[in-house]
VEXDREN-2710 file (C-alpha; in Angstrom, 1 decimal):
% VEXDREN-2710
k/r/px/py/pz
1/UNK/-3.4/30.0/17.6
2/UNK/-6.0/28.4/20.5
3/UNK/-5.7/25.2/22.0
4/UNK/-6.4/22.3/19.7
5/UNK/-5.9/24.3/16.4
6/UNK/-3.6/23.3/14.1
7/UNK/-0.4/25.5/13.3
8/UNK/-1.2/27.5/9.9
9/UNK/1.4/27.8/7.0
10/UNK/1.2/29.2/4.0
11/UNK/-0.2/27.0/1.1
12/UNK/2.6/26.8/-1.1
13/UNK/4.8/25.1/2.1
14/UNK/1.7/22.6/2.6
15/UNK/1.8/21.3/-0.9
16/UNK/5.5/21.3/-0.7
17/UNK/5.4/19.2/3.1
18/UNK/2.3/17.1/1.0
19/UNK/4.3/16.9/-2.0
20/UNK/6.9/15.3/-0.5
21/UNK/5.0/12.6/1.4
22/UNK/3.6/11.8/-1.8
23/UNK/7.4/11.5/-3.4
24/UNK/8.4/9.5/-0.5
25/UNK/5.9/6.8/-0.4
26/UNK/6.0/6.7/-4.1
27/UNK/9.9/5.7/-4.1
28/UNK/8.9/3.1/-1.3
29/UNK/6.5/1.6/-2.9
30/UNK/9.0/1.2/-6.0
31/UNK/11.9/-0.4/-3.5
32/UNK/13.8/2.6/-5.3
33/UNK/15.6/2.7/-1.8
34/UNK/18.3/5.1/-2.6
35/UNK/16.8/7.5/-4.1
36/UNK/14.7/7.1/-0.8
37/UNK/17.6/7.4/1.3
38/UNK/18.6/10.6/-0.8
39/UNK/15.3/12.1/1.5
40/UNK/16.7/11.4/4.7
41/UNK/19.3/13.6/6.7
42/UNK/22.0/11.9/8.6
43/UNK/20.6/11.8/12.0
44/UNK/17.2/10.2/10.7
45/UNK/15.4/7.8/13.5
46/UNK/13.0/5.5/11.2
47/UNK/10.8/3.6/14.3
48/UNK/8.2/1.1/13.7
49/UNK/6.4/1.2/17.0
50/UNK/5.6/-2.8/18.7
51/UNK/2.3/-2.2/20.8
52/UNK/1.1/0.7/22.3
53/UNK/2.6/4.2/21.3
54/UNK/3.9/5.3/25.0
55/UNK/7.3/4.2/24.9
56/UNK/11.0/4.8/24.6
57/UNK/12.5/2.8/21.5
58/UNK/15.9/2.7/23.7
59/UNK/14.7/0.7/26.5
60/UNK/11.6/-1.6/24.8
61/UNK/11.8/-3.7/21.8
62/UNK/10.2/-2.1/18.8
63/UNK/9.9/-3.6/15.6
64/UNK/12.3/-1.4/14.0
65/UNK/14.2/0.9/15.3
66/UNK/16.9/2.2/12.7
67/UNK/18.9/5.4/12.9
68/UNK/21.0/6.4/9.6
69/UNK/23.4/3.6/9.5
70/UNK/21.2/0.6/10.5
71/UNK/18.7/1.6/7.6
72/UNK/21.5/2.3/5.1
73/UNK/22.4/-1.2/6.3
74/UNK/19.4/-2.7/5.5
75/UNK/19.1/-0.9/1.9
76/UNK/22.4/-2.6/1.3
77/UNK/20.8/-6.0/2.5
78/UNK/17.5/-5.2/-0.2
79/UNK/19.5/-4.4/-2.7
80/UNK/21.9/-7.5/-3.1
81/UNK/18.5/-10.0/-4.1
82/UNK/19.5/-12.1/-1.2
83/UNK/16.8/-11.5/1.2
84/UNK/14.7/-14.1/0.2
85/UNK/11.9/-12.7/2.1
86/UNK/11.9/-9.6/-0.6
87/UNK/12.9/-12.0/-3.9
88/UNK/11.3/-10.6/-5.9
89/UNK/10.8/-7.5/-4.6
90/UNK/6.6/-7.1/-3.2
91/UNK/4.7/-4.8/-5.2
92/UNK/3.4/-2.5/-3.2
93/UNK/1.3/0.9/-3.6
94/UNK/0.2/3.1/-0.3
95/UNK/-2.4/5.3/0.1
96/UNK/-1.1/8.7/2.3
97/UNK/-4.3/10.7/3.7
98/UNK/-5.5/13.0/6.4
99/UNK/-2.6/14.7/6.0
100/UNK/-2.1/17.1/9.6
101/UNK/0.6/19.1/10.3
102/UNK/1.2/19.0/14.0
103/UNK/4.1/21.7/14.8
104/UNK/5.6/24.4/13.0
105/UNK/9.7/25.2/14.4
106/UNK/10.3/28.7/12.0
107/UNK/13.6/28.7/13.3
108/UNK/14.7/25.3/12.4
109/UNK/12.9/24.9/9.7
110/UNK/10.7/21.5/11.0
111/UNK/7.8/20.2/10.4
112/UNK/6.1/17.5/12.4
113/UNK/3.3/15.7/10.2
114/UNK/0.6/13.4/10.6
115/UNK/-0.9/10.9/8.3
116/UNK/-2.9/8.1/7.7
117/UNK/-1.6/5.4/5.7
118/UNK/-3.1/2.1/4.2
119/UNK/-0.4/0.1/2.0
120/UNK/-1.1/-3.0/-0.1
121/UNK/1.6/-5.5/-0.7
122/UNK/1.5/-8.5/-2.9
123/UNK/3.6/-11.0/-0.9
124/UNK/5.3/-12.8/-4.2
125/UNK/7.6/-14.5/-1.8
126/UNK/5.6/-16.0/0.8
127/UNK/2.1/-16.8/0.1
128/UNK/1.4/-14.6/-2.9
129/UNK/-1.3/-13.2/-0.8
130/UNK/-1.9/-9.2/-0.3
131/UNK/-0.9/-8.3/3.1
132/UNK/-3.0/-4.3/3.8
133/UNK/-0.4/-2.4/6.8
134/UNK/-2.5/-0.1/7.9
135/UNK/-1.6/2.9/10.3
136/UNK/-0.5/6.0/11.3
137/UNK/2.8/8.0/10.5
138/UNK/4.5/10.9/11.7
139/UNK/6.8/12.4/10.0
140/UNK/9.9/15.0/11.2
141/UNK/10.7/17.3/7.9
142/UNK/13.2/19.3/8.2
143/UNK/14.6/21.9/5.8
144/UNK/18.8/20.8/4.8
145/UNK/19.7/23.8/2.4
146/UNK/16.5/24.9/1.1
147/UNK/15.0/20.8/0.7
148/UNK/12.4/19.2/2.9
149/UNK/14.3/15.9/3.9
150/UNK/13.4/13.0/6.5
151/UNK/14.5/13.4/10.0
152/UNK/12.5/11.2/11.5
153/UNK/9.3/8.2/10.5
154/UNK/7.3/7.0/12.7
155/UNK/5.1/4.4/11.8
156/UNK/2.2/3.4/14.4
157/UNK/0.6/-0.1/12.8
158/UNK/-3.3/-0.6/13.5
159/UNK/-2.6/-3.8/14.7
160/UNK/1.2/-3.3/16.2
161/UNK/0.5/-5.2/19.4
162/UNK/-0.2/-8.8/17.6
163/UNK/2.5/-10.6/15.5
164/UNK/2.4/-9.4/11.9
165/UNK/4.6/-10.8/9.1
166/UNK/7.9/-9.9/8.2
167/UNK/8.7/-6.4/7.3
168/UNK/11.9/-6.6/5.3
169/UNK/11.2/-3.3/2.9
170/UNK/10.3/0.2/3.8
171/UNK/7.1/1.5/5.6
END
C-alpha cells in the first residue's frame, strides 16, 4: 500500500463493515435503542465532537461524550417517554454515504470507517419543523466472537462550532 491509499479488504468484509453501518443507522433512526445497544461492545466511546475536531474529549466540553454506561443511561432515560424533548419520539431517516475505510488491524480484528452522513428529523416536539444534522462519522468496528460490533462513534457535525438544538436520541 503507498501513501494516501486506502487499506484493501476483501469484498465480502466491505459489504459486511457497509452492511452493518446500514443496520446501525437503520435501528437509530427507528429509536429501537436496544437493539442498538446490542451493536456496541462494552468499552464503546460514542463522542459528538463541539467545534473543531483537534481535541481531547477528557479535558474540553463536547457535546456528548458517553462511554458504555452513560449511553445505556441515556437509553434508559428514551425509553421511559419522559424526555419531553423526544415525546413522541422524532422520526428520523439518515442517509450513510462515501463509505471509506481508513485502517485495517488483522490482528484485532478493527476496522476504522469513514462516512458521510445527512439525517432528517421531524421535530414533533418542538417546532414540528425538520431539523437536517449533517456530518461526518467514524466508526471503530471491531470483531467480538465472529460479529462486527461498535467500539467507538464519532460524529463530526458540519456546523459543530455554533449552538444547534437539542440532541436527546442517537446520532
Amino acid at each position: 500500500m503507498t501513501a494516501g491509499e486506502a487499506p484493501r479488504v476483501d469484498e465480502s468484509t466491505r459489504r459486511e463493515i457497509e452492511a452493518f453501518l446500514f443496520h446501525e443507522a437503520r435501528l437509530a433512526d427507528e429509536s429501537r435503542y436496544e437493539e442498538w445497544e446490542g451493536l456496541v461492545t462494552d468499552d464503546v466511546q460514542y463522542w459528538v465532537r463541539a467545534g473543531a475536531a483537534d481535541y481531547d474529549p477528557n479535558l474540553r466540553l463536547s457535546y456528548i461524550n458517553d462511554n458504555r454506561s452513560r449511553l445505556a443511561t441515556r437509553i434508559r432515560q428514551l425509553k421511559t417517554g419522559l424526555r419531553h424533548s423526544q415525546t413522541p419520539p422524532s422520526v428520523m431517516r439518515r442517509l450513510v454515504s462515501n463509505i471509506e475505510i481508513l485502517t485495517v488491524d488483522e490482528a484485532s480484528g478493527e476496522y476504522r470507517v469513514g462516512a458521510n452522513v445527512v439525517l432528517y428529523e421531524l421535530a414533533h416536539q418542538a417546532t414540528g419543523d425538520i431539523r437536517i444534522w449533517v456530518g461526518r462519522t467514524t466508526y471503530q468496528l471491531r470483531r467480538v466472537q465472529g460479529k462486527l460490533r461498535l467500539a467507538a462513534k464519532t460524529v463530526e457535525l458540519v456546523n459543530a462550532s455554533r449552538p444547534i438544538p437539542n440532541l436527546t436520541f442517537i446520532l
